[in-house]
PABA-664086 format. One record per residue: residue number from 0; y, z, x of N, C-alpha, C in turn; residue in three letters. Coordinates in steps of 0.05 Angstrom, whole numbers, plus 5000, padded with zeros to 4 digits. Atoms other than C-alpha are relative to their C-alpha. Example, Ala and Ser with C-alpha at 12.3 -4.5 7.8 and 13.67 -1.06 7.14 Angstrom:
<atoms>
ATOM, 0, 4976, 5000, 5018, 4910, 5156, 5246, 5024, 5000, 5018, ALA .
ATOM, 1, 4976, 4999, 4984, 4979, 5143, 5273, 5022, 5014, 4985, SER .
</atoms>
This chain:
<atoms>
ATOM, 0, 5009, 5027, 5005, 9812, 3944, 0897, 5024, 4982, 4999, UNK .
ATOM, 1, 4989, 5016, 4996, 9846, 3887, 0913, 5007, 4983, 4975, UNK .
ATOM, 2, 4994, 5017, 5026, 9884, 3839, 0863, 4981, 4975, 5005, UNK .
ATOM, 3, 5027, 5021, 4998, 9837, 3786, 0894, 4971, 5005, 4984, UNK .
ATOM, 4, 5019, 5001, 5006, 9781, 3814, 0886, 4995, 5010, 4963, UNK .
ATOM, 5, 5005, 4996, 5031, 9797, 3846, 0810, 4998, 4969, 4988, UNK .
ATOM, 6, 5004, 5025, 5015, 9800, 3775, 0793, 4979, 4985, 5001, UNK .
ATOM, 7, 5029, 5007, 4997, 9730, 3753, 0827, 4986, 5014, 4978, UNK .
ATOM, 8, 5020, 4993, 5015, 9701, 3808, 0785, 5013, 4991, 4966, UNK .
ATOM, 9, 4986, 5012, 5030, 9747, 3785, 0717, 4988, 4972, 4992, UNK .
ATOM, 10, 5009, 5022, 4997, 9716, 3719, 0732, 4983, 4992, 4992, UNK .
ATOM, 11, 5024, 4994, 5005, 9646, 3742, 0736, 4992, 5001, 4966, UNK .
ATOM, 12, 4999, 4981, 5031, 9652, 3784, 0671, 5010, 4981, 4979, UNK .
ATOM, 13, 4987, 5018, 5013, 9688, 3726, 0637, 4987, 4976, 4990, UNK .
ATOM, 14, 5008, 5041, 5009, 9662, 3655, 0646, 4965, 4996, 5014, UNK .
ATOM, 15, 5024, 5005, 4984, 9592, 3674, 0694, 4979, 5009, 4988, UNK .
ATOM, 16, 5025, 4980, 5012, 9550, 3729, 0659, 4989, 4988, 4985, UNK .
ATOM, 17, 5019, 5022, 5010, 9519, 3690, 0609, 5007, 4979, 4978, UNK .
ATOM, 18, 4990, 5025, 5018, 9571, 3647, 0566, 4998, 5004, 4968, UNK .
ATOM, 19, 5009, 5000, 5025, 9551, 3678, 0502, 5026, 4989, 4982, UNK .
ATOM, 20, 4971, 4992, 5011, 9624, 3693, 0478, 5012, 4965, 4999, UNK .
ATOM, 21, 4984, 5028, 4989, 9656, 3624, 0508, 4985, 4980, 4983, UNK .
ATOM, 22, 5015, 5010, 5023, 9599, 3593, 0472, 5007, 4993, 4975, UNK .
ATOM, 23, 4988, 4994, 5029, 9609, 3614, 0412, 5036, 4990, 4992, UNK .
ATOM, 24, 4974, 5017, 5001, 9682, 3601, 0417, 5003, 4975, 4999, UNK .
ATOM, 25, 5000, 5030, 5005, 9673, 3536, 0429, 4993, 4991, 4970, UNK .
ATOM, 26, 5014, 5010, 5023, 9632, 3527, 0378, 5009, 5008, 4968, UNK .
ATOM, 27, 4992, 4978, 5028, 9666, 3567, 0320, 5037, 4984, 5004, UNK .
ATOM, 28, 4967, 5003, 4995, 9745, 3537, 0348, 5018, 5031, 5011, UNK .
ATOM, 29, 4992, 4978, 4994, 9762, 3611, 0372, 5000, 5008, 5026, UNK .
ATOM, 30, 4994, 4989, 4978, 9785, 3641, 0426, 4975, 5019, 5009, UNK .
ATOM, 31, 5018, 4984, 4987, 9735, 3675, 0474, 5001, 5030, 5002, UNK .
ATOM, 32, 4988, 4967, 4999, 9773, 3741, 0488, 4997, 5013, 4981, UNK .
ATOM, 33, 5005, 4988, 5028, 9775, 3750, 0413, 4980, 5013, 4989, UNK .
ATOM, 34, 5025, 4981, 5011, 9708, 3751, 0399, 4989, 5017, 5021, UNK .
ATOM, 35, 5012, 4969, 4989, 9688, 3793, 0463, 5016, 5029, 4985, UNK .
ATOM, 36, 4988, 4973, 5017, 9737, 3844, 0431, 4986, 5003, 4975, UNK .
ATOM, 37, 5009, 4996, 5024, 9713, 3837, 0364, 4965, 5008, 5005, UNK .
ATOM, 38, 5032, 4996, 4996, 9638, 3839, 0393, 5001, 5035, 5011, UNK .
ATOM, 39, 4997, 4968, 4987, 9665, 3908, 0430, 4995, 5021, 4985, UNK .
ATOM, 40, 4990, 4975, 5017, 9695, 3949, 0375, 4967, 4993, 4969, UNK .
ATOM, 41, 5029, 5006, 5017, 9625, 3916, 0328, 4981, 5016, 5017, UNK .
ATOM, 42, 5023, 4987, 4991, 9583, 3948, 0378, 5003, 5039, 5000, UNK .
ATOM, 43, 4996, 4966, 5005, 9615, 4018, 0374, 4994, 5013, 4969, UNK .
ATOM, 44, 5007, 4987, 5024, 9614, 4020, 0302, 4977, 5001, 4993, UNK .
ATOM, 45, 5036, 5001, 5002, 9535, 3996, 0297, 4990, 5016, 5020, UNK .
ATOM, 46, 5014, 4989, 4976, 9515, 4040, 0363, 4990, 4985, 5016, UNK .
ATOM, 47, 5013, 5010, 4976, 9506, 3987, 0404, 4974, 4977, 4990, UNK .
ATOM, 48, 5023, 5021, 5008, 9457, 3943, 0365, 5001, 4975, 5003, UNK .
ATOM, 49, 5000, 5033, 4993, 9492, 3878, 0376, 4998, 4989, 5029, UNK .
ATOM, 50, 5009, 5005, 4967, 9481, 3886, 0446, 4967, 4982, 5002, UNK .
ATOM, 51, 5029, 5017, 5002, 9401, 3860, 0430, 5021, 4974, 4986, UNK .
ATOM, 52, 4985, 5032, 5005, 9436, 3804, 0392, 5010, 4984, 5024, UNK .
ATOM, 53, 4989, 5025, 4977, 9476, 3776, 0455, 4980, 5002, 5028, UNK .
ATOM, 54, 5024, 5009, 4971, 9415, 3787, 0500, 4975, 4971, 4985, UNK .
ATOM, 55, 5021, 5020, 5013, 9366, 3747, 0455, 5022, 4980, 5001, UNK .
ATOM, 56, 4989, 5024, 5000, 9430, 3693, 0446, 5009, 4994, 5029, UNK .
ATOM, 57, 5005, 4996, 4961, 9433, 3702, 0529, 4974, 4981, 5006, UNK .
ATOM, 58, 5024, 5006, 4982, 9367, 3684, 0537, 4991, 4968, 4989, UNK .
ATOM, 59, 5009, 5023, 5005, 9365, 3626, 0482, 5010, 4973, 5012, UNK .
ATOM, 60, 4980, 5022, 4982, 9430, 3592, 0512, 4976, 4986, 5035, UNK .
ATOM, 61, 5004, 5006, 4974, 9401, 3593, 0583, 4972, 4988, 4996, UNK .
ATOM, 62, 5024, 5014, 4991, 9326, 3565, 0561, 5008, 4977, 4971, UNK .
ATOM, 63, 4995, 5017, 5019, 9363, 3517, 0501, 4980, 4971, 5001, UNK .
ATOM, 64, 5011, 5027, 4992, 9325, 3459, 0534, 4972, 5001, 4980, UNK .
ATOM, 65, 5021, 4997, 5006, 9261, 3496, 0504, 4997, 4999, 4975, UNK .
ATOM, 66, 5002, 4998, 5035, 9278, 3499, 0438, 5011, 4979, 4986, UNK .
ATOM, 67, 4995, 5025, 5020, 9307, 3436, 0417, 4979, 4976, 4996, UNK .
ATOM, 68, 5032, 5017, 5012, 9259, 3387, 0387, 5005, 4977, 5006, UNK .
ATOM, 69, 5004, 5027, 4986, 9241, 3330, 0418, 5000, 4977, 4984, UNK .
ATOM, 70, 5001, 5013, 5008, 9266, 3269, 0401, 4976, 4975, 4997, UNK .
ATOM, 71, 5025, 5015, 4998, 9204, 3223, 0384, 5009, 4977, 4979, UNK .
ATOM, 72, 4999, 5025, 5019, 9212, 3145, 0369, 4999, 4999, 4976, UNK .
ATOM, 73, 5017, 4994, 5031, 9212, 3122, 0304, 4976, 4984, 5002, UNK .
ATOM, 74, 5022, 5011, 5019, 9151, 3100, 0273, 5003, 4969, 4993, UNK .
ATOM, 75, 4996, 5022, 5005, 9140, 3030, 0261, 4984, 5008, 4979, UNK .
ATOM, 76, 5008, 5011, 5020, 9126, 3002, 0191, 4973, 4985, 4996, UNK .
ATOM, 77, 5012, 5017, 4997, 9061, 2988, 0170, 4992, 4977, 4991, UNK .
ATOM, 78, 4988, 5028, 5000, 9090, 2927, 0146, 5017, 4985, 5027, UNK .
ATOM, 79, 4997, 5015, 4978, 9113, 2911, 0211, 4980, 4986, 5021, UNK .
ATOM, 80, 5016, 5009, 4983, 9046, 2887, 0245, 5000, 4969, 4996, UNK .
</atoms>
């Protein structure tokens, strides 16, 4: 394997698959790499259970549109008529 192409798939694996990590980093101030490591050596010691965790937070990221609540006007006063 090519140094090219290890870096297409480093790429993939990194910033394409589904953002959970990078996410979260953002959102926490932390480094991405960190918490995939820390998500690694957490999944060996639980057997693998937080793996359902970053598929369900996989699936919420990518349908987020569906779950945030719709902003709806306000209400007029019905002292304003």
């Amino acid at each position: 394997m090519s140094s090219e192409e290890k870096n297409k798939v480093v790429s993939l694996l990194e910033f394409q698959l589904f953002g959970v990590c990078s996410w979260l980093g953002d959102k926490l101030g932390i480094k991405a790499t960190s918490i995939r490591i820390y998500f690694i050596y957490l999944s060996f010691f639980t057997f693998g259970s937080p793996i359902i965790v970053y598929f369900i937070a996989s699936f919420v990221l990518e349908h987020k549109h569906f779950f945030k609540p719709t902003v709806q006007p306000k209400r007029r006063s019905v002292w304003d008529l």
